[in-house]
N, C-alpha and C positions, 0 to 999 in steps of 0.2 A: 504494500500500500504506500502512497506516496505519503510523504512527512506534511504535519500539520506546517503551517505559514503562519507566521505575526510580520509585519511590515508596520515598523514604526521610526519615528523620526523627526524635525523641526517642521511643522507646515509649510507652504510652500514650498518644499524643497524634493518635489516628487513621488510623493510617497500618493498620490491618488493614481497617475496612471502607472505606476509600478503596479499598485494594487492591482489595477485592471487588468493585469497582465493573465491575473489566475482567477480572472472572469472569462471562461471559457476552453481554458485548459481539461481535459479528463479530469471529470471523477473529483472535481473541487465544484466544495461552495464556497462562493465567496460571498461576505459583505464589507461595504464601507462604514468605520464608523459606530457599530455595532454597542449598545452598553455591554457594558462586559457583563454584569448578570445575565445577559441574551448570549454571550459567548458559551460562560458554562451550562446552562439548561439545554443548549445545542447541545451537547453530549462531542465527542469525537469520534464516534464509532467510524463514520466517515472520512475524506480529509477535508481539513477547513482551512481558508486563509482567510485573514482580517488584518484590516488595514486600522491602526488606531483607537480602539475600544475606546469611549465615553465612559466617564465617572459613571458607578452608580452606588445607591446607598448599601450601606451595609459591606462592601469593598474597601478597606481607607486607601486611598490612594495615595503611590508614595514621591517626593520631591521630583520631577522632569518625566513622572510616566503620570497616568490617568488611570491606572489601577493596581492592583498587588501583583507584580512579577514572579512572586514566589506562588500564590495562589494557580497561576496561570501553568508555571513551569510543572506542579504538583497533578494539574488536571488532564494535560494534554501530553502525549506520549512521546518524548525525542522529538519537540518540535523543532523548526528553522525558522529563525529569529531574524530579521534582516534591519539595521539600523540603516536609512539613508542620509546623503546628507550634500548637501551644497554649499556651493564656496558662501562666507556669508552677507557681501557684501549683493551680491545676484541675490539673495534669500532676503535682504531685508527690503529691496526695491518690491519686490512681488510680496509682499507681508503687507506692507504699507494700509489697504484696503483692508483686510480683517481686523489688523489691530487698530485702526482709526474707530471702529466701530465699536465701542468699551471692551476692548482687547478679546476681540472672537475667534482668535486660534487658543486650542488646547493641546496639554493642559499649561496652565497659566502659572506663570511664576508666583509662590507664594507672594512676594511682595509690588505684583503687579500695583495696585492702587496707586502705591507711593510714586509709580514711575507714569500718575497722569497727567501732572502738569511739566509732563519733560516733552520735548521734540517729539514727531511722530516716530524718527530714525532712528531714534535713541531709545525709543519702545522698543522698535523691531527689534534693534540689535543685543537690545535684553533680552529679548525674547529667545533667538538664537542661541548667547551664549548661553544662558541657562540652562536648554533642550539638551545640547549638545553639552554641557557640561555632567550635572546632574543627571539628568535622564539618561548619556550613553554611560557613565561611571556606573550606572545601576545593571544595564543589559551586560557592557564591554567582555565580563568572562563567557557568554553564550551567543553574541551576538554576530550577523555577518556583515562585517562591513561592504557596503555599497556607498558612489558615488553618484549622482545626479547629472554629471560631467560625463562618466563610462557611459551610461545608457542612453544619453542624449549621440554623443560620438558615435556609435556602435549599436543601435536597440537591437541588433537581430544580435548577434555576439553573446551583448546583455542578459537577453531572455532566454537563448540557450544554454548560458552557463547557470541560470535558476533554474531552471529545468532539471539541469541535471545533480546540482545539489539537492534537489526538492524531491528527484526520483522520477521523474514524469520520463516516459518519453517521448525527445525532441521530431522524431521523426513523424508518428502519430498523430502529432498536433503541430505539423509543418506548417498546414491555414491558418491559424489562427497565431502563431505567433509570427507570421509574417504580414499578418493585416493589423497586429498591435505594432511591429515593427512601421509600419508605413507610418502610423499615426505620429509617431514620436521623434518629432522635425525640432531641429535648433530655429529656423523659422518659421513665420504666420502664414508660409504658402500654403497652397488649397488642400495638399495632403495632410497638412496639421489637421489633429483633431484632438482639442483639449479632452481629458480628463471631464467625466458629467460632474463632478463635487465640486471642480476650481471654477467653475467657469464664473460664477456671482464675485471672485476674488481678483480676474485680470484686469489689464489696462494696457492700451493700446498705442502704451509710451517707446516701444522697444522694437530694434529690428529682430535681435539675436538674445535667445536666454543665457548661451556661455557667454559671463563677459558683458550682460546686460547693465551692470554698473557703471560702467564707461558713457552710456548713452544716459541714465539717469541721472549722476550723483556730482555734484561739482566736486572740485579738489575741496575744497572746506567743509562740507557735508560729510566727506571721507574722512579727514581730520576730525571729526566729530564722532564716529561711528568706531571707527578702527582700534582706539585704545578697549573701548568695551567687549570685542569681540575675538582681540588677539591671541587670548591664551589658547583658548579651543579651536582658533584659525590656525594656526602655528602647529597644531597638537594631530590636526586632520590633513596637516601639507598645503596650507590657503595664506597665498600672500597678498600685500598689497601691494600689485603693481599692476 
């Protein structure tokens, strides 16, 4: 049987058409988004992937995840864990839009509030580091690192090499991952097709998402952003240049 899936990560940074990827794969069900009390009543008899569980009550949820990791790891059998993640200067341009709106990416920095009368960018790139700090310190012994950069460069490569860490095989489901390959364009040409979860979150400020910073962020806006995001930038191989 192929291994259960979790695909977790900073918003923005891929983690919805990643998801989609094992919409349509053999013998997975996927959801986006899912409370995690709806993950476990699912049972695993089958395989599942999910993309980013929602709090729910009676779960505590711990520092950069949105539900007990230990509880998850405890239900589901050898699952694959996939952290993803993007450079974060590109993550915090495309954040902009959720967190404008009383910071509606999760899960939310414990001490989001304090960070409302700061910059919008300055939100975002809290919000980053913290995901990525906290949240991958939590998964980092189980987790598989992926970049947002790899699968953008390469989606067919990408999703072949999930495939076959996940157990699936590549050949079998040849359609399907070469019609989620198509979709998954560095540009807005016709063969793009967003992710159904981001689409309330884009803006149609950018040619290119590698590298999308260059077109949004002035030099001083950078100088703004950069000291807050550094450690985890540095820590994941993301410069500022």
């Amino acid at each position: 049987m192929a291994a259960h899936a979790m695909i977790l990560g900073c918003g923005r940074s891929g983690t919805s058409i990643f998801g989609e990827l094992f919409d349509g794969l053999d013998c997975y069900e996927y959801r986006s988004e899912p409370a995690f009390s709806d993950v476990l009543q699912k049972g695993f008899a089958t395989p599942t992937a999910y993309k980013v569980p929602t709090e729910s009550s009676g779960y505590e949820a711990t520092p950069g995840l949105s539900f007990p990791l230990g509880t998850y790891l405890a239900a589901a059998p050898d699952p694959k864990i996939f952290w993803i993640v993007r450079h974060p200067l590109d993550a915090i341009c495309s954040l902009r839009v959720g967190i404008a709106k009383n910071w509606g990416h999760h899960p939310q920095p414990p001490d989001w509030r304090a960070w409302l009368d700061r910059p919008v960018l300055e939100r975002c790139a809290h919000h980053w580091a913290f995901l990525n700090t906290a949240g991958f310190s939590q998964v980092e012994p189980v987790a598989i690192t992926v970049t947002f950069e790899d699968m953008i460069t390469d989606p067919r490569r990408f999703a072949e090499n999930v495939c076959r860490v996940v157990g699936v095989d590549v050949a079998s489901n040849r359609s399907h991952i070469d019609a989620w390959a198509r979709r998954v364009q560095d540009t807005n040409n016709a063969r793009f097709i967003e992710a159904q979860t981001s689409r309330d979150y884009s803006r149609p400020d950018h040619e290119r998402k590698v590298g999308r910073w260059r077109e949004n962020l002035s030099d001083q806006e950078v100088a703004s952003v950069w000291p807050i995001v550094e450690g985890p930038a540095i820590r994941f191989g993301y410069a500022c240049r």
